[in-house]
C-alpha positions as CSV (number, residue, x, y, z in Angstrom):
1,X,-58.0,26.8,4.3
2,X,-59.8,23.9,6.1
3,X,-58.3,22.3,9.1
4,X,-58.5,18.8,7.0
5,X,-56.2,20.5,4.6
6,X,-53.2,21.3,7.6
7,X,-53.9,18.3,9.2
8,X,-53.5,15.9,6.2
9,X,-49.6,17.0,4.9
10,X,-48.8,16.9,8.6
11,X,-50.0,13.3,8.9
12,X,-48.5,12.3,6.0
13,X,-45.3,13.6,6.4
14,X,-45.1,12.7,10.2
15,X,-46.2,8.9,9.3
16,X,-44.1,8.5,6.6
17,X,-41.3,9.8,9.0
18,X,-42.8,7.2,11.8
19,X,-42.7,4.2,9.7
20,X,-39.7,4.8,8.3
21,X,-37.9,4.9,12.4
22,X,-39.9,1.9,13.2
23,X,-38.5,0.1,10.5
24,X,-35.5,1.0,10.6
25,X,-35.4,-0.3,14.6
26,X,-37.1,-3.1,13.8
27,X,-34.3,-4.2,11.3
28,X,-31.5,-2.9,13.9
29,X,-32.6,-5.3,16.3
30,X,-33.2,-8.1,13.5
31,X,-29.6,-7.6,12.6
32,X,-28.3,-7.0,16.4
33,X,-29.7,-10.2,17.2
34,X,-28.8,-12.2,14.2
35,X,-25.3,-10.9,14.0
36,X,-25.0,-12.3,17.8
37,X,-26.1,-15.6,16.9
38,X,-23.4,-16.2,14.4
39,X,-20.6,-14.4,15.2
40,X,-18.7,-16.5,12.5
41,X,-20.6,-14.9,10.1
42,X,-19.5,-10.7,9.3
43,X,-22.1,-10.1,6.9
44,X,-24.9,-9.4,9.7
45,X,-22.6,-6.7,11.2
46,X,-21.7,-5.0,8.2
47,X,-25.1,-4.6,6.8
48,X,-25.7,-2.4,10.1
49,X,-24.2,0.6,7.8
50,X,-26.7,0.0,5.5
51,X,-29.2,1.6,8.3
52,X,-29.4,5.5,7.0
53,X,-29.7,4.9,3.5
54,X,-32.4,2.2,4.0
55,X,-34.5,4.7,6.0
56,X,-33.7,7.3,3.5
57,X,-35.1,5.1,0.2
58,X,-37.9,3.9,2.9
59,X,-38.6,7.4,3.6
60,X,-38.2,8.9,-0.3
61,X,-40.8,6.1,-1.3
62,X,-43.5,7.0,0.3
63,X,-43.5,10.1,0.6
64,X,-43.1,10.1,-3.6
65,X,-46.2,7.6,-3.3
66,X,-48.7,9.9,-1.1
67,X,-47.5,13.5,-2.0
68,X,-50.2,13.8,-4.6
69,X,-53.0,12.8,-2.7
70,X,-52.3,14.2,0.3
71,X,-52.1,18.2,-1.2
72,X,-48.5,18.4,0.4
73,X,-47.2,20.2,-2.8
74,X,-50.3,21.8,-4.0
75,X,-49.5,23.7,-7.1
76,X,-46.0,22.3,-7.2
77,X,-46.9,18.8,-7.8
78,X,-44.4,18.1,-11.0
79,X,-41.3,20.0,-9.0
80,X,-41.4,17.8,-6.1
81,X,-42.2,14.8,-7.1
82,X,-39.3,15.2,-9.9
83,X,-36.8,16.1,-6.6
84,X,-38.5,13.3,-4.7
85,X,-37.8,10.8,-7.8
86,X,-34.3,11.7,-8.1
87,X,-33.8,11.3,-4.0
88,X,-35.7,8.0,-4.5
89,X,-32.9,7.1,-7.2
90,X,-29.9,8.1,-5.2
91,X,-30.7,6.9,-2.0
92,X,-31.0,2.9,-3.9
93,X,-28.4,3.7,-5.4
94,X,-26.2,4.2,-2.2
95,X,-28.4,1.6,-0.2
96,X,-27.0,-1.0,-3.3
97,X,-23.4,0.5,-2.5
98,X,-23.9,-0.5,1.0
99,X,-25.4,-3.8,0.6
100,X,-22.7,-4.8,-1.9
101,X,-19.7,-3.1,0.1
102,X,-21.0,-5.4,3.0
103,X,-21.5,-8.8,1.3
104,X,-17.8,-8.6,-0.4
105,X,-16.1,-7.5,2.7
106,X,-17.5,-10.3,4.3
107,X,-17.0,-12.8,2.0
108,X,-13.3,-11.5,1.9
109,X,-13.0,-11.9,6.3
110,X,-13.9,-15.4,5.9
111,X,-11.6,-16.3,3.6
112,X,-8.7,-14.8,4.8
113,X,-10.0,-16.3,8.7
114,X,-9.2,-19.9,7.0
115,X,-6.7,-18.9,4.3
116,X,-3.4,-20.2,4.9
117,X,-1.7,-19.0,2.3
118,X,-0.5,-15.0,2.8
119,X,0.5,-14.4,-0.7
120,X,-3.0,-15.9,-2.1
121,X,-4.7,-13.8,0.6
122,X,-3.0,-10.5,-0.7
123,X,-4.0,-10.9,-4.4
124,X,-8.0,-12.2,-3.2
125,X,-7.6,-8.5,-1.3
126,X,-6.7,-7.3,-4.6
127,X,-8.8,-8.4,-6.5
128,X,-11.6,-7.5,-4.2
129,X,-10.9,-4.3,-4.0
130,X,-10.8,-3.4,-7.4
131,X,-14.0,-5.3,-8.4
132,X,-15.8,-3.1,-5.9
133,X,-14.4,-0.2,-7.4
134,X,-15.6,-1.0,-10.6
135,X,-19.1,-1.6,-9.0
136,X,-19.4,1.3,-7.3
137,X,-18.7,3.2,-10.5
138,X,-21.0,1.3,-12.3
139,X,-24.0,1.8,-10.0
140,X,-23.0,5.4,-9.9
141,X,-22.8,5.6,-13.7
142,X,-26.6,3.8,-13.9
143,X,-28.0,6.2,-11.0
144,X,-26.8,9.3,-12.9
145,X,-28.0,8.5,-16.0
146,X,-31.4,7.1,-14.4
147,X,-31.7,10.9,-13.1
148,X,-31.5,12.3,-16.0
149,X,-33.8,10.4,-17.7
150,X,-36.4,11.3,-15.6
151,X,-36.1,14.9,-17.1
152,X,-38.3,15.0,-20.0
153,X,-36.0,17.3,-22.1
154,X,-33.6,14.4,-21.7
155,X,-35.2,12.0,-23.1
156,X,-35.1,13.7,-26.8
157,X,-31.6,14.2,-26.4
158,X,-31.3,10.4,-25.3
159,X,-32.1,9.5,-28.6
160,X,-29.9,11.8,-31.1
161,X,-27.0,10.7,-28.3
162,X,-27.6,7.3,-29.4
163,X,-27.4,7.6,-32.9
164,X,-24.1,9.3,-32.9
165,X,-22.4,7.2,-30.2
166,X,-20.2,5.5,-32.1
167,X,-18.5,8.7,-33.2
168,X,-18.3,9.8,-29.2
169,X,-17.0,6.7,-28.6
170,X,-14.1,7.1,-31.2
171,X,-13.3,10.5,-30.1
172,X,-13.8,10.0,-26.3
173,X,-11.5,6.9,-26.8
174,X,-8.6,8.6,-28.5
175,X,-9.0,11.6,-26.3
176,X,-8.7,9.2,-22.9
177,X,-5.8,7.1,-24.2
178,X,-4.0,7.3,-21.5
179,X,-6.7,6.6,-18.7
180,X,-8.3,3.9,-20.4
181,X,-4.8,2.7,-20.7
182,X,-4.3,2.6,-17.0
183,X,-7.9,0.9,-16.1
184,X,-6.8,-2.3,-18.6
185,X,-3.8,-1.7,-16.8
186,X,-5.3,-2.1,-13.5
187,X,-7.4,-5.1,-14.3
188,X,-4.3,-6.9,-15.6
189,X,-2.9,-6.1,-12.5
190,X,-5.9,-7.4,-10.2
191,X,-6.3,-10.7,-12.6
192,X,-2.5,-11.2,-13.8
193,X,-1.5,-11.5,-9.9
194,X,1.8,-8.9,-11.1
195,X,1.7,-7.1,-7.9
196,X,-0.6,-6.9,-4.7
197,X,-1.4,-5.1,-1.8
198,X,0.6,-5.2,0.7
199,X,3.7,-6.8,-2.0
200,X,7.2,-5.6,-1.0
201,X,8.4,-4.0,-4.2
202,X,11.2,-1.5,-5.6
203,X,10.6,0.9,-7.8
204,X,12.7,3.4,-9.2
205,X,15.5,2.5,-6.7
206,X,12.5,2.9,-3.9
207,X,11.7,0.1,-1.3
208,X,8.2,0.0,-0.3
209,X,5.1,-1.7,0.0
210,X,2.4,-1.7,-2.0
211,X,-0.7,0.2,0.1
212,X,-3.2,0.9,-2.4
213,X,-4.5,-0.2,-5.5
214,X,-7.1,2.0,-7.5
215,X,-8.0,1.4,-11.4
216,X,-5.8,4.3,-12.3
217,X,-3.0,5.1,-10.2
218,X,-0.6,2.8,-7.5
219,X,0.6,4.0,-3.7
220,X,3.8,2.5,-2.8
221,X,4.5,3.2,1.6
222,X,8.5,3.4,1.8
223,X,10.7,2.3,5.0
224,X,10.4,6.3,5.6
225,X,6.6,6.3,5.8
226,X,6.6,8.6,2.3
227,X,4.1,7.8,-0.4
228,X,4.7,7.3,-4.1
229,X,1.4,7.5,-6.4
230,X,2.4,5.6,-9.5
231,X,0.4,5.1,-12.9
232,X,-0.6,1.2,-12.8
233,X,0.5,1.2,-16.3
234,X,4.5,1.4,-14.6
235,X,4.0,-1.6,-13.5
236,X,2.6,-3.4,-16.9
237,X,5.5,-1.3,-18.9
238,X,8.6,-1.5,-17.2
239,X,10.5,-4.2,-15.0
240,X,10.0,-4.0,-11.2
241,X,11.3,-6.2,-8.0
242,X,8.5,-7.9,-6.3
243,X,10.1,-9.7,-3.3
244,X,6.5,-11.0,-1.9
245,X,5.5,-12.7,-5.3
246,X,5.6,-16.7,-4.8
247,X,8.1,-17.4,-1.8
248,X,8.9,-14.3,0.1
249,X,11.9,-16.1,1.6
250,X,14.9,-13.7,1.5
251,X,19.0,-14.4,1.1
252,X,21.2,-11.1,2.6
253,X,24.5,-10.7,2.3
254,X,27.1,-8.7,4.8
255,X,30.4,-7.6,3.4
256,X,33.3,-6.5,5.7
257,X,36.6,-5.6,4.5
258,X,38.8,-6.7,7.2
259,X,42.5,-6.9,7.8
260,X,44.5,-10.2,6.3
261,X,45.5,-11.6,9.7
262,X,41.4,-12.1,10.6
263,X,40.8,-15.5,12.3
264,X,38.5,-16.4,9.7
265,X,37.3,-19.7,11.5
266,X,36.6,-17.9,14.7
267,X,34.9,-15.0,12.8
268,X,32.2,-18.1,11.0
269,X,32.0,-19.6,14.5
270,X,31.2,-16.2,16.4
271,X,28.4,-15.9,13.3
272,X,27.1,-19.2,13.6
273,X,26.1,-18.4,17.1
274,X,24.6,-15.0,16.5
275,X,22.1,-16.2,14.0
276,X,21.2,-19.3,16.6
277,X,20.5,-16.7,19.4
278,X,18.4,-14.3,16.6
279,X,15.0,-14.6,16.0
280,X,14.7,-13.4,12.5
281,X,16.7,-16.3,11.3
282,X,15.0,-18.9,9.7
283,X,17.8,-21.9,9.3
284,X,17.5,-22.3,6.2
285,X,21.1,-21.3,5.2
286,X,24.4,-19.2,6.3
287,X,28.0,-18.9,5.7
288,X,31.5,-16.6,5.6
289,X,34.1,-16.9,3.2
290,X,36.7,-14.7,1.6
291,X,35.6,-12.9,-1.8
292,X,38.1,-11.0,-2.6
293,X,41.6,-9.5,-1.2
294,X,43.3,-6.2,-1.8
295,X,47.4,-5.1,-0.9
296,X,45.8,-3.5,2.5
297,X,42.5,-6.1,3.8
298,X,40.5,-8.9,2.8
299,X,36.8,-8.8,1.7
300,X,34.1,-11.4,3.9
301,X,31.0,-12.3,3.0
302,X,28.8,-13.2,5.5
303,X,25.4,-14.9,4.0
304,X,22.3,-15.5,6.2
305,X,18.4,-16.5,5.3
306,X,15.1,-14.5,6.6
307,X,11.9,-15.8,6.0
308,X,10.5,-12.0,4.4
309,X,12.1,-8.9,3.2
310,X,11.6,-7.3,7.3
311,X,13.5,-10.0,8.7
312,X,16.5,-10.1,6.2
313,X,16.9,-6.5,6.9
314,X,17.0,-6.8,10.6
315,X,19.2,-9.7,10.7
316,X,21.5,-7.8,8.4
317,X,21.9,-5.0,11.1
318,X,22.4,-7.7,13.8
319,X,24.7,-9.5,11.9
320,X,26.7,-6.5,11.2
321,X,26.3,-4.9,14.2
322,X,27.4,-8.1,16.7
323,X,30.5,-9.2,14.3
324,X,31.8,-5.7,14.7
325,X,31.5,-5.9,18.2
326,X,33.0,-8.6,18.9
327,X,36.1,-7.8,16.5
328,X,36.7,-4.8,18.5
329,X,36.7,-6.5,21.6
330,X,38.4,-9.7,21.2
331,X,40.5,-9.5,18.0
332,X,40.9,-5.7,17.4
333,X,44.0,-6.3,15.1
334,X,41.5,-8.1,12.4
335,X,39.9,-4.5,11.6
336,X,41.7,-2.2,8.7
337,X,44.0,-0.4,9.6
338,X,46.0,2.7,8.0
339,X,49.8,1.7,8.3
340,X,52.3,4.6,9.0
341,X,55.1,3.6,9.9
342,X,58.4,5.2,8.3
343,X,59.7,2.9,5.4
344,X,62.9,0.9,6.5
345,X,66.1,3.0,6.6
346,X,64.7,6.2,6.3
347,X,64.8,6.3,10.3
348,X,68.9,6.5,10.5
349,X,68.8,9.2,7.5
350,X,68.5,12.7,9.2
351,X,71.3,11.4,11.8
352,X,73.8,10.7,9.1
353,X,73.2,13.4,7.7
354,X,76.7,16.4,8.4
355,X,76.1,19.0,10.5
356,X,76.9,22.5,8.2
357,X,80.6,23.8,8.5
358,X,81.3,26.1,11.7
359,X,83.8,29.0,11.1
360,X,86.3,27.0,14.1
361,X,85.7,23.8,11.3
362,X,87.1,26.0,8.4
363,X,89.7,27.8,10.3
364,X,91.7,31.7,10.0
365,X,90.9,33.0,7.1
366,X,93.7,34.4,5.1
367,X,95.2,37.4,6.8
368,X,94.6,36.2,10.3
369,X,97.4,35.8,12.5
């Protein structure tokens, strides 16, 4: 073995390895620089994670250009240029990924920088997300069968495949009923607005928000940080509460079952000024009245207005919390109470009651002198 012949692999290798780092510097600093310019503009920041697999297709190509000439796989030319073709394929395959990951998440920051809508910015989110989804699985579905076509083997195969796809398709179809069920379910979902992410929903007696949203399956965050994975086909099926859809403007309620001499007026006044002093009150609306009595207390309402499902929970709490309070300290005979007092004339009873006959009451007995 000539000198020529160690020499050339090692320059080859070594300056496809070289051009691929300078390159990939080179378009570092382009995108450093640009990305510092504008600022405004996300896109030039997230194509920075496009770095590795744009040296890694940079790399594949030409090595899978000068392999053959340069006698790095002697004797093993078909072997690896078929695993340098199918590196080739899934390094553009992830580089695409990248590059379309990048443009939609920065398309998506913009708008929701000048959206002033939440509720539209939720479904765009959506939406978004499940469109990349559905790219992403498309490019992986075109890069897998790209590989295989490169095999010669599959290429005969391609073609009987072909002519009996329409029976595949009818078998494949009523075999994944179910799951193709759920993707139409989940573009409905993305395009029908029914729910979003980040929506405040109840499910199955479960309050929640909505945290992620695949093309299958649902994950619902409760007020107790568990997750709930749901088929998206619940949600296209069955009837759900959405509280964020259109206005997410809330009205609460606060019941209290009091006692009937309650100063009612005083009671409205003392919540007036509670909600005034609270900051999850929006002003939109409030009031106390009287629903409903019973023999022993009287049932109040207290209404009040929040301008999301958070806030109408909190100001509940306060609500209930602060009328309490000050019914215990300033009018504590307005809360229930259990009477028990003896009925009338049932006090005077045991003392009228005879003492039992002594023997001095009854006197001698017969006999006695």
């Amino acid at each position: 073995m000539s000198m020529e012949d160690v020499l050339r692999p090692l320059i080859v290798v070594g300056g496809a390895v070289l051009i691929t780092a300078v390159v990939g510097w080179v378009a570092d600093q382009v995108l450093g620089r640009i990305a510092a310019r504008h600022p405004e503009m996300p896109l030039w920041g997230l194509l920075g994670r496009c770095r590795l697999p744009l040296r890694l297709v940079l790399c594949a190509a030409l090595l899978r250009g000068s392999y053959e000439s340069s006698g790095v796989a002697e004797g093993h030319e078909a072997g690896v240029g078929q695993a340098l073709t199918l590196v080739l394929i899934g390094a553009c395959a992830w580089l695409v990924v990248r590059v379309a990951t990048a443009v939609v998440e920065s398309t998506y920051a913009r708008y929701a920088a000048h959206a002033a809508d939440p509720a539209r910015v939720r479904r765009v989110r959506t939406q978004v997300t499940l469109i990349q989804r559905i790219v992403t699985a498309a490019i992986c579905v075109v890069a897998v069968a790209a590989m295989l076509l490169t095999f010669p083997a599959m290429k005969t195969v391609g073609t009987s495949m072909l002519a009996s796809a329409g029976v595949i398709g009818i078998v494949a179809g009523v075999a994944a009923q179910s799951t193709l069920g759920n993707l139409f379910a989940g573009l409905q979902i993305a395009f029908g607005d029914l729910v979003r992410i980040g929506d405040t929903v109840v499910v199955d007696g479960e309050w929640g928000k909505v945290e992620e949203i695949t093309l299958t399956y649902l994950v619902v965050t409760t007020w107790d940080e568990r997750r709930i994975t749901m088929p998206v086909s619940y949600f296209t099926s069955k009837p759900f509460e959405n509280w964020s859809r259109g206005n997410q403007r809330m009205t609460g309620t606060v019941f209290f079952h009091l006692d009937h001499s309650t100063p009612i007026d005083l009671l409205r006044d003392h919540l007036h000024n509670v909600l005034k002093s609270s900051h999850e009150w929006d002003e939109r609306s409030w009031g106390l009245v009287v629903t409903d009595t019973t023999p022993s207390t009287i049932q109040v309402r207290a209404l009040v207005t929040a301008k999301d499902a958070d806030d109408i929970w909190t100001l509940r709490c306060l609500v209930r919390e602060q009328l309490i309070e000050w019914l215990r300290r300033e009018h504590p005979y307005a809360l229930p109470r259990i009477n028990t007092a003896p009925a009338p004339g049932l006090e005077e009873a045991p003392s009228r009651r005879q003492a039992p006959p002594t023997a001095d009451d009854i006197g001698p007995g017969p006999g006695t002198n």
